[in-house]
ROSE-4610 file (N, C-alpha, C; in Angstrom, 1 decimal, always signed):
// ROSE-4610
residu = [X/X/X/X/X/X/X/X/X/X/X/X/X/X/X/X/X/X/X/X/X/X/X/X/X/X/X/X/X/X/X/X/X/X/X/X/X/X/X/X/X/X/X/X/X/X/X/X/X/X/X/X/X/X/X/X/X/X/X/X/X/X/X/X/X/X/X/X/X/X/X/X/X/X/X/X/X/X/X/X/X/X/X/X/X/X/X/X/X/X/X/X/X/X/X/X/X/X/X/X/X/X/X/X/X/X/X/X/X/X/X/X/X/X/X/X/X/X/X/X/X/X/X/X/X/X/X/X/X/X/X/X/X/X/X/X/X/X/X/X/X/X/X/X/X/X/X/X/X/X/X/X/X/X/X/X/X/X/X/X/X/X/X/X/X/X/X/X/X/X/X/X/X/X/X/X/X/X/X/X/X/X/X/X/X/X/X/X/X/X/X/X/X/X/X/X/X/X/X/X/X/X/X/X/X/X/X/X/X/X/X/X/X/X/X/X/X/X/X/X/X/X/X/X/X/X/X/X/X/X/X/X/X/X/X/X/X/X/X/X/X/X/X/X/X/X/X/X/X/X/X/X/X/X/X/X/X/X/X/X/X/X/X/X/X/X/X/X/X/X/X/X/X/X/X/X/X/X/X/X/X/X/X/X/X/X/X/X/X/X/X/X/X/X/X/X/X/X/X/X/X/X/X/X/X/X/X/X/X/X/X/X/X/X/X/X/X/X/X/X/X/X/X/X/X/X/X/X/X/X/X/X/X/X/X/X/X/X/X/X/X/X/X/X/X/X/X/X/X/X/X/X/X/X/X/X/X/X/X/X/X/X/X/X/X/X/X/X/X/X/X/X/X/X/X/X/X/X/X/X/X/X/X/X/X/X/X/X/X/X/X/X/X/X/X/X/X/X/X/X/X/X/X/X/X/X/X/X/X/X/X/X/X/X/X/X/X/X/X/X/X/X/X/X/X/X/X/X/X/X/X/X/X/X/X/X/X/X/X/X/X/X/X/X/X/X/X/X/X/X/X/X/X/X/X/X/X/X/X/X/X/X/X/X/X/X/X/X/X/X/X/X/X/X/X/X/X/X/X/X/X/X/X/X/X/X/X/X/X/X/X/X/X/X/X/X/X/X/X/X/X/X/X/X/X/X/X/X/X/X]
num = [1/1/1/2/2/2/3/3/3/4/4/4/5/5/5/6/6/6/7/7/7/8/8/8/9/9/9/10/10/10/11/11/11/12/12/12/13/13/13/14/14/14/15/15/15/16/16/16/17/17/17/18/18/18/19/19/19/20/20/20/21/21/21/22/22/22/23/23/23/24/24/24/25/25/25/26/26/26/27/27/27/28/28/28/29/29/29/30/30/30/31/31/31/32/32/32/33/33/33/34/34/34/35/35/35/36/36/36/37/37/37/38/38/38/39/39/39/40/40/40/41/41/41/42/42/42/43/43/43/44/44/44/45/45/45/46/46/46/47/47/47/48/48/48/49/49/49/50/50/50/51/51/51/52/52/52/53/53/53/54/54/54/55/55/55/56/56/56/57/57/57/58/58/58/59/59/59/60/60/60/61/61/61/62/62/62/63/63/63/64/64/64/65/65/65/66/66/66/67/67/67/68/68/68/69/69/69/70/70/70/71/71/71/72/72/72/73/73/73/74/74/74/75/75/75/76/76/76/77/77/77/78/78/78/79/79/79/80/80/80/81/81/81/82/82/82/83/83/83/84/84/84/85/85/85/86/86/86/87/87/87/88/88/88/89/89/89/90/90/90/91/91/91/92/92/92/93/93/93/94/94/94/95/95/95/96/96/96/97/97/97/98/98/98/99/99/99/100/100/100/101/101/101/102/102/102/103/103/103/104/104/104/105/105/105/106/106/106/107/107/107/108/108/108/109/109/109/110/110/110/111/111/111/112/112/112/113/113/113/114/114/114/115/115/115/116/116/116/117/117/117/118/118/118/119/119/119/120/120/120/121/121/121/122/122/122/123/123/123/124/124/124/125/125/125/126/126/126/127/127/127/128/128/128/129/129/129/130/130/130/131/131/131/132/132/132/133/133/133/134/134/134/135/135/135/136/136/136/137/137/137/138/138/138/139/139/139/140/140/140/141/141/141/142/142/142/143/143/143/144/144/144/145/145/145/146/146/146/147/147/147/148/148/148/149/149/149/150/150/150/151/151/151/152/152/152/153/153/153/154/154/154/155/155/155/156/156/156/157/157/157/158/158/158/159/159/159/160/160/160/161/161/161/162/162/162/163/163/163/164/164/164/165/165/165/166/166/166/167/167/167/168/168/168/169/169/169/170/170/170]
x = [+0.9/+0.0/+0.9/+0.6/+2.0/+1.2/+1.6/+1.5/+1.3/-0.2/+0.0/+0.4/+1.0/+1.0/-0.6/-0.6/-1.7/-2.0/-3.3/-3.9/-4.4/-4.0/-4.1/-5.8/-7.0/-7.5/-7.3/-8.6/-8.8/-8.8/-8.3/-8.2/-9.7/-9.9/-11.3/-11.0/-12.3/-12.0/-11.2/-11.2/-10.2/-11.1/-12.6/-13.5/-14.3/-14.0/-14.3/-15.5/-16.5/-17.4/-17.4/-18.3/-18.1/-18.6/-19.3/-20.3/-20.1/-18.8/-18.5/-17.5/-17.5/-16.9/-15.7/-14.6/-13.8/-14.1/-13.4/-14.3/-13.2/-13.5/-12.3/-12.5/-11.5/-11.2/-11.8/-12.3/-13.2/-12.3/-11.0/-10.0/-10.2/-10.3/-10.4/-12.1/-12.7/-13.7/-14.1/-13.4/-13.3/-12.5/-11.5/-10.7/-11.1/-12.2/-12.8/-13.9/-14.8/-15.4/-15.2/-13.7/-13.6/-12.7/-12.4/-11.9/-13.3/-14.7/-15.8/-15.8/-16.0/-16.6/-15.5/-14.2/-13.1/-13.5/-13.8/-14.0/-15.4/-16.3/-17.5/-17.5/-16.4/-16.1/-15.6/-14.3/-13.8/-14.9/-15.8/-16.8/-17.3/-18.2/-18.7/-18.1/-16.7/-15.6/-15.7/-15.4/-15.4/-16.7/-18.0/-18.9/-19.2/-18.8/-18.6/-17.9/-16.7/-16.2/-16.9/-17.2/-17.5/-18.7/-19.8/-20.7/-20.2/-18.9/-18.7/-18.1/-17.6/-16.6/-17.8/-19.2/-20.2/-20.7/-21.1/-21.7/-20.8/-19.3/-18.4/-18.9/-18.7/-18.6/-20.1/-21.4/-22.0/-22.4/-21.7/-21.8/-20.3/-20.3/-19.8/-18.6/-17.1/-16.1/-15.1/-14.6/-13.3/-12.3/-11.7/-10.8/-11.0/-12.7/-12.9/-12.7/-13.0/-13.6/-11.8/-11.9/-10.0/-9.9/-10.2/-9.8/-10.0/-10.5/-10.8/-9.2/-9.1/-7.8/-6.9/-6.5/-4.9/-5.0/-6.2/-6.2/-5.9/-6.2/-5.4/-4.4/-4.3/-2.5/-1.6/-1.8/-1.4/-1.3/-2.2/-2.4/-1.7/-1.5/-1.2/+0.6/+1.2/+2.8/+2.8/+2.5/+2.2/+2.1/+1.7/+1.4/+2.2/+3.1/+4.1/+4.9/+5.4/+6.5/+6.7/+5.5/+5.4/+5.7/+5.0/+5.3/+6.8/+7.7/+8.4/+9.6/+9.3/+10.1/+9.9/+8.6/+8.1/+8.8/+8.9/+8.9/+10.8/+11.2/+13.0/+13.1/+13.0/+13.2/+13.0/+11.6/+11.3/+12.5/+12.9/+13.7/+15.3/+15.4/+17.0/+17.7/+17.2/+17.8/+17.6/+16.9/+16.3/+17.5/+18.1/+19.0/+19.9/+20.3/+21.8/+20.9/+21.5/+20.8/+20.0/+20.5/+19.7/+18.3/+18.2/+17.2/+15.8/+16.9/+16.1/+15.3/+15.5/+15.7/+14.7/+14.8/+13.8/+12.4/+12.4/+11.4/+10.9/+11.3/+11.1/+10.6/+10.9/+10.4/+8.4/+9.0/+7.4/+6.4/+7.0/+6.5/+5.8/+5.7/+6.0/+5.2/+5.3/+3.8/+2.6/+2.5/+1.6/+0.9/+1.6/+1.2/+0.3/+0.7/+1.1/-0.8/-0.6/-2.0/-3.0/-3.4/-3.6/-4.1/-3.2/-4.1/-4.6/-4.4/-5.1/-6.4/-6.6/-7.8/-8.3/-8.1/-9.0/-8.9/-8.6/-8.5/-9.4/-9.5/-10.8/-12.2/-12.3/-13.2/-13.8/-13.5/-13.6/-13.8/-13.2/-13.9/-14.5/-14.8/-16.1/-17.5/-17.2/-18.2/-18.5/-17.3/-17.7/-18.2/-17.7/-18.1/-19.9/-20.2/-22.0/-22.7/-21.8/-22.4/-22.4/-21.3/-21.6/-22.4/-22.5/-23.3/-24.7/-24.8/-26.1/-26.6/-25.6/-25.5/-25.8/-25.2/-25.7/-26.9/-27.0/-28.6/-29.9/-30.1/-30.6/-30.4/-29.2/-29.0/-30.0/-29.8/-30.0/-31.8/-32.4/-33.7/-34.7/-33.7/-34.3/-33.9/-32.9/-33.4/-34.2/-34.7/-35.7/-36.7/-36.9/-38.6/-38.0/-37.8/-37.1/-38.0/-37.5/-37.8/-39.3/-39.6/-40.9/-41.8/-41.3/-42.4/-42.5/-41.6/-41.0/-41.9/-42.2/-42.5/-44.3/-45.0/-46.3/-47.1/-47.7/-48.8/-49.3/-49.7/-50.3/-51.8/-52.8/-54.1/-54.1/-52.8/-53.1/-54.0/-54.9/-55.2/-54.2/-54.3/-53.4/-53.8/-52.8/-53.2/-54.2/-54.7/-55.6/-56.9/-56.8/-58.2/-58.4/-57.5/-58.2/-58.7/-57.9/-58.5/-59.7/-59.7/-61.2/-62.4/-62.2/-63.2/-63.6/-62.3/-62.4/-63.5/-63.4/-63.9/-65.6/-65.6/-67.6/-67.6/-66.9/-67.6/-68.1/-67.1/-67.2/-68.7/-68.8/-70.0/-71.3/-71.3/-72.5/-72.7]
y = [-1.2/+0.0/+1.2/+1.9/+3.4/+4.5/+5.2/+6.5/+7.2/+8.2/+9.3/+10.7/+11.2/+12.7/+13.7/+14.1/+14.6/+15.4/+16.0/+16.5/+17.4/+19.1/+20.1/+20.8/+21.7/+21.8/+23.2/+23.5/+24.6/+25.6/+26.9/+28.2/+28.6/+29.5/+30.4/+31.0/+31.3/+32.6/+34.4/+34.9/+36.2/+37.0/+37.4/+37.7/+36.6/+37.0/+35.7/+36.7/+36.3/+36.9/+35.9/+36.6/+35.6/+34.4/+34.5/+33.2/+32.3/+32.0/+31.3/+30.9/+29.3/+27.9/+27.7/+27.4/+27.1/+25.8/+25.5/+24.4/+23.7/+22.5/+21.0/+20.5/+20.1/+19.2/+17.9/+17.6/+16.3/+14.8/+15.0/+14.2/+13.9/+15.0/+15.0/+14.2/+14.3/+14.0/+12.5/+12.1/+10.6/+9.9/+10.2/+9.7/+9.4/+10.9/+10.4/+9.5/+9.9/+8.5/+7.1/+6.5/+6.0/+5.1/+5.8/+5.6/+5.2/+5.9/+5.4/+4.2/+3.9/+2.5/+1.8/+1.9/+0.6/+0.5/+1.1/+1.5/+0.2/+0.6/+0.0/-1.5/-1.8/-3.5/-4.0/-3.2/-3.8/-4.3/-3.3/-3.2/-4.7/-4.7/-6.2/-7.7/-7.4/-8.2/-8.9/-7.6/-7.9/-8.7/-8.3/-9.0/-10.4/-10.7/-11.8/-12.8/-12.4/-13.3/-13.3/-12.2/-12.7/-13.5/-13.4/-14.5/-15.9/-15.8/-17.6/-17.9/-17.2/-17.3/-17.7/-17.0/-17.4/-18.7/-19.1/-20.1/-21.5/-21.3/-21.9/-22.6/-21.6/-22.1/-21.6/-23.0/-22.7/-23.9/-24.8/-25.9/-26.1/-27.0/-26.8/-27.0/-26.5/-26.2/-26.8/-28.5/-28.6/-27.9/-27.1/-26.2/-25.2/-24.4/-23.5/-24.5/-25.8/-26.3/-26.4/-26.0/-25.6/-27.2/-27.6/-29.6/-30.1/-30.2/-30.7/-30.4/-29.3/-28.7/-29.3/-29.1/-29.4/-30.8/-31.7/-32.9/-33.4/-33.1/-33.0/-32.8/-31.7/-31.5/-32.1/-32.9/-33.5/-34.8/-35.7/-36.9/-36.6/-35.6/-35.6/-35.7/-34.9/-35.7/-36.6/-37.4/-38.6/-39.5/-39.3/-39.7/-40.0/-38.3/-38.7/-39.0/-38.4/-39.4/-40.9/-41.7/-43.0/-43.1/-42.6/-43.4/-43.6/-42.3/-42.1/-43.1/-43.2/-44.5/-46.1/-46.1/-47.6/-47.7/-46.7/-46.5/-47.0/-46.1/-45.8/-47.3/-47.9/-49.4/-50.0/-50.1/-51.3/-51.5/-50.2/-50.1/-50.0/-50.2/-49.9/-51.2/-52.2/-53.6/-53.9/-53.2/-53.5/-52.5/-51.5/-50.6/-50.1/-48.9/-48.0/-46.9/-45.9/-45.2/-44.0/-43.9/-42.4/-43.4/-44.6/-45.0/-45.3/-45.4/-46.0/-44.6/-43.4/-42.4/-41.6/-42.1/-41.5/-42.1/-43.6/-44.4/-43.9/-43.4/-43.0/-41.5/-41.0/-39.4/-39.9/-40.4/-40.9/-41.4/-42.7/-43.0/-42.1/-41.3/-40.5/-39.7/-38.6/-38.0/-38.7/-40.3/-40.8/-41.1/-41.6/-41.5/-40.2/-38.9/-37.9/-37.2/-37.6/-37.0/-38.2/-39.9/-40.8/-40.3/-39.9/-39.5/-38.9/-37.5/-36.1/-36.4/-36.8/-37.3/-38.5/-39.3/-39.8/-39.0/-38.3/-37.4/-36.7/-36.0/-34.7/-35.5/-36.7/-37.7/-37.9/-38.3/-38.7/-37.3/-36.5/-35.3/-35.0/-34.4/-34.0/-34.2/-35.9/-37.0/-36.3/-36.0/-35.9/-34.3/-33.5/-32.2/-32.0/-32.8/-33.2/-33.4/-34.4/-34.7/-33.9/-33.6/-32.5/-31.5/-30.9/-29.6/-30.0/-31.7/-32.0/-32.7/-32.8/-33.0/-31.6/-30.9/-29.5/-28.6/-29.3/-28.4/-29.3/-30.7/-31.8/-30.9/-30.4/-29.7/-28.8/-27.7/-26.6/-26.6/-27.4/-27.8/-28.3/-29.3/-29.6/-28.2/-27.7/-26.5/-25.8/-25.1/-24.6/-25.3/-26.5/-27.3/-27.5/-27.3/-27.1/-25.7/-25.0/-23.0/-23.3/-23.5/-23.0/-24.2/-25.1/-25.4/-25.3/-24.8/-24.2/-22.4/-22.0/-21.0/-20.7/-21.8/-21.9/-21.9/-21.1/-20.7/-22.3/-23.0/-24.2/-23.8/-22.2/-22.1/-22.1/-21.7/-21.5/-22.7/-22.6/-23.1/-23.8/-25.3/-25.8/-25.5/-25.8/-25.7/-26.3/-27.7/-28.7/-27.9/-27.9/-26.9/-25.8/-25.2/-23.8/-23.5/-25.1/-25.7/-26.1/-27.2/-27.5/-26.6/-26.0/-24.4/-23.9/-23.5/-23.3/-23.8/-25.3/-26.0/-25.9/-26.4/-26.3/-24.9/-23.9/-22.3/-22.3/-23.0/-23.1/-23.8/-24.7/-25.5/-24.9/-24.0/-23.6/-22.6]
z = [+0.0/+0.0/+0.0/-1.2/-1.1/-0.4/+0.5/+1.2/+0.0/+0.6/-0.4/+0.0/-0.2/+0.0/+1.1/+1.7/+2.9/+1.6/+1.5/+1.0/+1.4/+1.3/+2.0/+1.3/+2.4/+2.3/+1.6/+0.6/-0.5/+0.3/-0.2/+0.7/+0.1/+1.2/+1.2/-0.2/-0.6/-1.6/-1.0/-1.9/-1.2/-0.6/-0.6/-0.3/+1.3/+2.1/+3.3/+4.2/+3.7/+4.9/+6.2/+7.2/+8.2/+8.4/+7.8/+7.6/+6.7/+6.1/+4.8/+5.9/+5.0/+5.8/+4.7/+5.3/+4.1/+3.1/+2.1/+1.3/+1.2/+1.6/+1.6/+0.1/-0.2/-1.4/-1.5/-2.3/-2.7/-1.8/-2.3/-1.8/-0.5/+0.6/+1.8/+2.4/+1.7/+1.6/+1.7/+0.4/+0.0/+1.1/+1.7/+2.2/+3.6/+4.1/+5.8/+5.0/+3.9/+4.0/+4.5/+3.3/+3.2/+4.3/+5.3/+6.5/+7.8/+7.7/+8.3/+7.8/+6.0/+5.7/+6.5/+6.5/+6.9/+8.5/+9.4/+10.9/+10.6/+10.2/+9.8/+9.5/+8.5/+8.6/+9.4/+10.2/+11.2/+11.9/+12.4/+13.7/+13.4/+11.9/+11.8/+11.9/+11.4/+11.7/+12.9/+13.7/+15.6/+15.9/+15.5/+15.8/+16.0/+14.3/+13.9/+14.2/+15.1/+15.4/+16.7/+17.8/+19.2/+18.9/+18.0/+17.9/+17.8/+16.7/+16.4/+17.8/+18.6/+20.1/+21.1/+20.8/+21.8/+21.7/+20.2/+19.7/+20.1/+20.0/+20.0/+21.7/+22.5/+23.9/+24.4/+24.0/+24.6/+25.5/+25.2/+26.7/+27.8/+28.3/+29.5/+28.7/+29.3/+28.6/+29.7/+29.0/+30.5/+30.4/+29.6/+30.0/+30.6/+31.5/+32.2/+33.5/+33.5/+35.0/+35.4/+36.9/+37.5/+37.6/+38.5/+38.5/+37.4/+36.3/+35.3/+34.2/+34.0/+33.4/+33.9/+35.5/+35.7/+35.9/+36.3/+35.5/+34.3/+33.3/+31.9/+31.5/+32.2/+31.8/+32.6/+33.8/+34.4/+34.0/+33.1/+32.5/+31.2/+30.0/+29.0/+29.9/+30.8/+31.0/+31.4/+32.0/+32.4/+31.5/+30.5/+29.3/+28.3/+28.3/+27.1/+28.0/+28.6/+29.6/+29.6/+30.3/+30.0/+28.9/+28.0/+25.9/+25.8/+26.0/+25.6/+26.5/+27.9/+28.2/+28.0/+28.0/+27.0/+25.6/+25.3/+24.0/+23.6/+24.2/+24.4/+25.0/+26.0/+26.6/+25.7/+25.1/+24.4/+22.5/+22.5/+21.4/+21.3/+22.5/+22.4/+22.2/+22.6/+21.8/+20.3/+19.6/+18.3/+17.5/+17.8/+16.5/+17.4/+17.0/+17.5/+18.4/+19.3/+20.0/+19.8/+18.2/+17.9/+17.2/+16.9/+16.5/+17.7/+18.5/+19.7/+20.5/+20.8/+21.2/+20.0/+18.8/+17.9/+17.4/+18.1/+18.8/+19.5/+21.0/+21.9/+22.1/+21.3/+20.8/+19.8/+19.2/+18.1/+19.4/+20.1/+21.1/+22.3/+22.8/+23.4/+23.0/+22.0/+21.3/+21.2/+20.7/+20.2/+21.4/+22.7/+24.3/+24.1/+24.6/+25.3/+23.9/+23.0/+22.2/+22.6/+22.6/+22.9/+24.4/+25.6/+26.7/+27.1/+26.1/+26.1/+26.0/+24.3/+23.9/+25.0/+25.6/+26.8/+28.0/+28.3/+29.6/+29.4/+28.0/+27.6/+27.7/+27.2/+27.2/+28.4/+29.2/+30.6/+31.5/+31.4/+32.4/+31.4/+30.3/+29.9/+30.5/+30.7/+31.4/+32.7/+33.5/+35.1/+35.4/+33.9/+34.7/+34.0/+33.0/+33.2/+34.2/+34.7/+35.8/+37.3/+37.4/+38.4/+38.0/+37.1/+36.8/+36.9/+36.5/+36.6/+38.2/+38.9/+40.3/+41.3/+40.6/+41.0/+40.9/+39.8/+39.6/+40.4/+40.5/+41.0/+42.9/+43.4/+44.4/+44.9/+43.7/+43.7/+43.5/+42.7/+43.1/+43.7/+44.8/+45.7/+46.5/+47.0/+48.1/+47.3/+46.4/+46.0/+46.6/+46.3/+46.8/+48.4/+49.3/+50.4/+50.7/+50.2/+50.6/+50.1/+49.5/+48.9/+50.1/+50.7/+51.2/+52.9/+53.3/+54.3/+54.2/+53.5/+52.9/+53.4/+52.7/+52.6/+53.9/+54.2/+55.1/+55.6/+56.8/+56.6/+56.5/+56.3/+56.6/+54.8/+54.3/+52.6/+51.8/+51.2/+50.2/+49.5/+49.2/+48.1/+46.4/+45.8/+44.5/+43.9/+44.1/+43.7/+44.2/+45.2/+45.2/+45.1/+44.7/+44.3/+42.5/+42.1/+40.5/+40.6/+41.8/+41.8/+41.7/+42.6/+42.8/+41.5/+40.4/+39.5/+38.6/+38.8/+37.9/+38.3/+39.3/+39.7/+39.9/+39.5/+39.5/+37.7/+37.3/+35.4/+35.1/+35.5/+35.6/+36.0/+37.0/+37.4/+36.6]
């Protein structure tokens, strides 16, 4: 993109009453336009992505839940670690030691991705279930308060249907 030269605004005529505005050059013109439109796509740009970002994360996310993460990341070294010593043992009688060691390297990733992907698997599982252990919580103490709540002279709900019903009738 080449820089252009700033583009200096048209002098007044030689006659300037007070009430006369000076007159900008068409250039000046096009260029704040054309600096709104670019402000303008950005803006939609920005939008567009925080929508796919909302859409993206609208269920439970184990990389928000804190046990859940440092569980994973905890299992993925463990993971390659293990490969990569299974790996290195099991190959050092088979070639020379850069072969063995580059066994052990393959080995070792293929661990290290292998228990990521079951680690993500598996707490995904548990944090459903807490959230759905939680909410199962959270609505029993609701039906808890609400019935702790009720008047014992109140009227139940069935009958104040009933009522309804032979008022309909007559």
């Amino acid at each position: 993109m080449a820089t252009e030269a700033p583009t200096i605004e048209a002098e007044a005529p030689t006659e300037v009453s007070e009430t006369a505005a000076p007159v900008k050059a068409p250039a000046v013109k096009a260029k704040k336009e054309e600096a709104k439109a670019g402000k303008a796509k950005k803006e939609k740009k920005g939008k567009k992505g925080a929508e796919a970002a909302e859409s993206a994360g609208d269920g439970p996310s184990v990389a928000a839940h804190p046990r859940a993460a440092r569980a994973v990341a905890r299992a993925k070294g463990w993971g390659g670690l293990g490969g990569f010593l299974i790996g290195g043992y099991m190959s050092l009688p088979t070639g020379t030691l850069a072969e063995a060691g580059l066994r052990a390297l393959v080995a070792g990733v293929v661990c290290y991705v292998a228990v990521w992907a079951g680690a993500v698997f598996v707490w995904r599982r548990f944090v459903i279930l807490e959230i759905k252990a939680r909410e199962q919580q959270l609505l029993t103490a609701l039906q808890q308060a609400q019935a702790r709540h009720e008047l014992p002279g109140a009227p139940a709900a069935s009958a104040s249907t009933g009522e309804r019903s032979s008022a309909r009738a007559a």
